[in-house]
N, C-alpha and C positions, 0 to 999 in steps of 0.2 A: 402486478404492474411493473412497467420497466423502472429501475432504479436510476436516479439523479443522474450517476456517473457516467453509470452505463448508455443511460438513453442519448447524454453528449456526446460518448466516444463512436456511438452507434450512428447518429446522425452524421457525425465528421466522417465517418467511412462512406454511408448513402450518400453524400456529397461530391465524394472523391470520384463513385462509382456513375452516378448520374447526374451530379449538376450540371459538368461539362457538356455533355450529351444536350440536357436541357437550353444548355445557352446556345451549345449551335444550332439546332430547332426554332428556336425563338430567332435570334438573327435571320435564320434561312426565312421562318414564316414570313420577317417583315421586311426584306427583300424583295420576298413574292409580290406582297400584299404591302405597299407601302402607308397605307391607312391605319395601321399595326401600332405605327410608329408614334401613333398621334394620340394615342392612352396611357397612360402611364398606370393600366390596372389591366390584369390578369384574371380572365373567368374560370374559376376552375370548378368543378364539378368532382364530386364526391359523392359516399354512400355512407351514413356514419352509423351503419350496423354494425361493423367486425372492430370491437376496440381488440389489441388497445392500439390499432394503426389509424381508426378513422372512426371517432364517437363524440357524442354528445354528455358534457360534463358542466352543468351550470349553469346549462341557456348557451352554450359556446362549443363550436365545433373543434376540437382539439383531438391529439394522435401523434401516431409517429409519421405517417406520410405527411400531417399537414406540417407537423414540424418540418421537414425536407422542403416541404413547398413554400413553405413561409418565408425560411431561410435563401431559399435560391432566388425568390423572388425580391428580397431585400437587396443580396447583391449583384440582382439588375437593375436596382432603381424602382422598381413597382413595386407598387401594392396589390392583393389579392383579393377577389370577391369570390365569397365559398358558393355553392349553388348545393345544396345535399337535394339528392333525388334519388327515385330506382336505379338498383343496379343497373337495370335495363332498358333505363332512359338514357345511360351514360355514350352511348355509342352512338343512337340516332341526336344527341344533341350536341356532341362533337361536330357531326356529320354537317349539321341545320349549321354549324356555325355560333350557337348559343354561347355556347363556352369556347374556352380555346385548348383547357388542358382538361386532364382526369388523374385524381389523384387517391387512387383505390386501389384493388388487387383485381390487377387484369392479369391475365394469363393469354401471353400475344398465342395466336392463330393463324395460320397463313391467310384465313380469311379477316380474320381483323387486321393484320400487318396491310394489305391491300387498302385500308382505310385510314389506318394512322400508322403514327413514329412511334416508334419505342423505345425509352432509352435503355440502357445498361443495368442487369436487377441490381437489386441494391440490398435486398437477400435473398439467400438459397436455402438456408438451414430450415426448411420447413414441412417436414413431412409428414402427409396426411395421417389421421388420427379415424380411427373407426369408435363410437362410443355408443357405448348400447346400455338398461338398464341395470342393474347391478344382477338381479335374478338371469339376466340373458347372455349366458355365458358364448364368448367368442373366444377364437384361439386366430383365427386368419380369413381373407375375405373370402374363400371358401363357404364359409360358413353362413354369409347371405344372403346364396343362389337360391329364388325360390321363396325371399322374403321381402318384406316393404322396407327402403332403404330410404332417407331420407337426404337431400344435397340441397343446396342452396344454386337456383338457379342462373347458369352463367358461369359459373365460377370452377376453376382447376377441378376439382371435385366432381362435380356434375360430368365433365368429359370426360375426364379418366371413368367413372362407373357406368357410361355408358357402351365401354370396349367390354366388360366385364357381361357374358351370357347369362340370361334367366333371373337376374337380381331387376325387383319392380318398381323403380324410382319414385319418390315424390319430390317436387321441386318446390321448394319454400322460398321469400322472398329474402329473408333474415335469420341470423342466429337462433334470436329470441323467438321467432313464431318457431323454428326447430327443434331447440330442445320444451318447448312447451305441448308439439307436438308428441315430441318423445316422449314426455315422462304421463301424457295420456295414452300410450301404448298404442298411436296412430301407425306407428311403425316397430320396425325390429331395431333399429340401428339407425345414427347419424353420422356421414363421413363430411370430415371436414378439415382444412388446416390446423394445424398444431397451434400455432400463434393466434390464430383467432379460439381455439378450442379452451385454453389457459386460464383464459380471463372467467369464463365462463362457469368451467366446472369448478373453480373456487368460490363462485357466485352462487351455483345450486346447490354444492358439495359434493366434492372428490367422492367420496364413500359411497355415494349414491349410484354410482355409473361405473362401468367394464370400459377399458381404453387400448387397444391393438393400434401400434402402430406400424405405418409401410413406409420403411425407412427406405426401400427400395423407390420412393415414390415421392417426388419435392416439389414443390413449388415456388415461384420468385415472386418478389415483389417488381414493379415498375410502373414509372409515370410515362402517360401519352400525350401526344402533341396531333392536333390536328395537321 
């Protein structure tokens, strides 16, 4: 898990890089939409599968995105109503209006940018992880052409291994139904972000799992705006 310090100095940079963003978004929406104006609370929608950005700790949705959203939201004046759902609720209830924000690990897409704002990532340093059972030796994705590979539907990962020839996807909803998959040898391999990966295999134990990474290959964090 992130450290005290670090998760302040981390925050105050996600701040720098997408508050700003956020507040012009919000301004613009309630321009648009002058009815905006007239709540003083913010629906944000979430998935609180992938700690330690966006999880369940107590009965309370807590993280590092919520911390960003909590914060930005303070200094507009509002307050936030969490909404946690499927990852792939997040779009079509953007969409309906339900929510107004999403505060997860979206990975914009020309066809999602067509639907919503995006602000400025807020990290980069994150590059996918291949994790397979400690017996199933991997050296590079090479190696799991031709094998059941397991992604989390939706997400950086899933797109990127679907440019990849002959590897046979399964699409899970969550971390946890993932590596639960994997360690019943539903698959060969789990490909997934670094930073959601972390928390995890400290969780089941490092020792237990084979870890390649494609450093050639990153992911960013950012929040959306209807």
């Amino acid at each position: 898990m992130i450290k005290q310090k670090t998760r302040f100095s981390l925050i105050a940079i996600a701040l720098a890089l997408a508050g700003g963003s956020l507040l012009v978004f919000t301004l613009y929406r309630e321009k648009a939409n002058p009815s905006c104006k007239e709540t003083n609370v913010i629906i944000v929608g979430t998935n609180t599968e992938f700690p330690p950005f966006s999880f369940i700790d107590d009965n309370r949705i807590v993280g590092f995105d919520i911390d960003i959203m909590q914060e930005v939201a303070k200094r507009m004046g509002k307050t936030v109503e969490w909404r946690d759902m499927p990852f792939d609720a997040l779009i079509p209830e953007i969409q309906l209006g339900n929510i107004h924000m999403i505060a997860t690990g979206m990975t914009p897409t020309p066809e999602r940018a067509r639907r919503m704002l995006f602000t400025k990532p807020y990290t980069t340093e994150n590059p996918l992880v291949i994790v397979s059972l400690a017996q199933n030796h991997i050296t590079g994705i090479t190696d799991l052409v031709g094998k059941e590979v397991i992604v989390n539907d939706g997400f950086f990962a899933d797109e990127y291994m679907q440019t990849i020839p002959g590897i046979l996807l399964i699409r899970l909803p969550t971390t946890a139904e993932a590596f639960l998959a994997l360690d019943s040898n539903r698959a060969y391999a789990y490909v997934l972000a670094k930073h959601s990966a972390q928390p995890l295999l400290t969780k089941y134990g490092v020792n237990c799992y084979n870890t390649r990474h494609r450093r050639d290959c990153r992911t960013s964090r950012r929040t959306t705006v209807s």
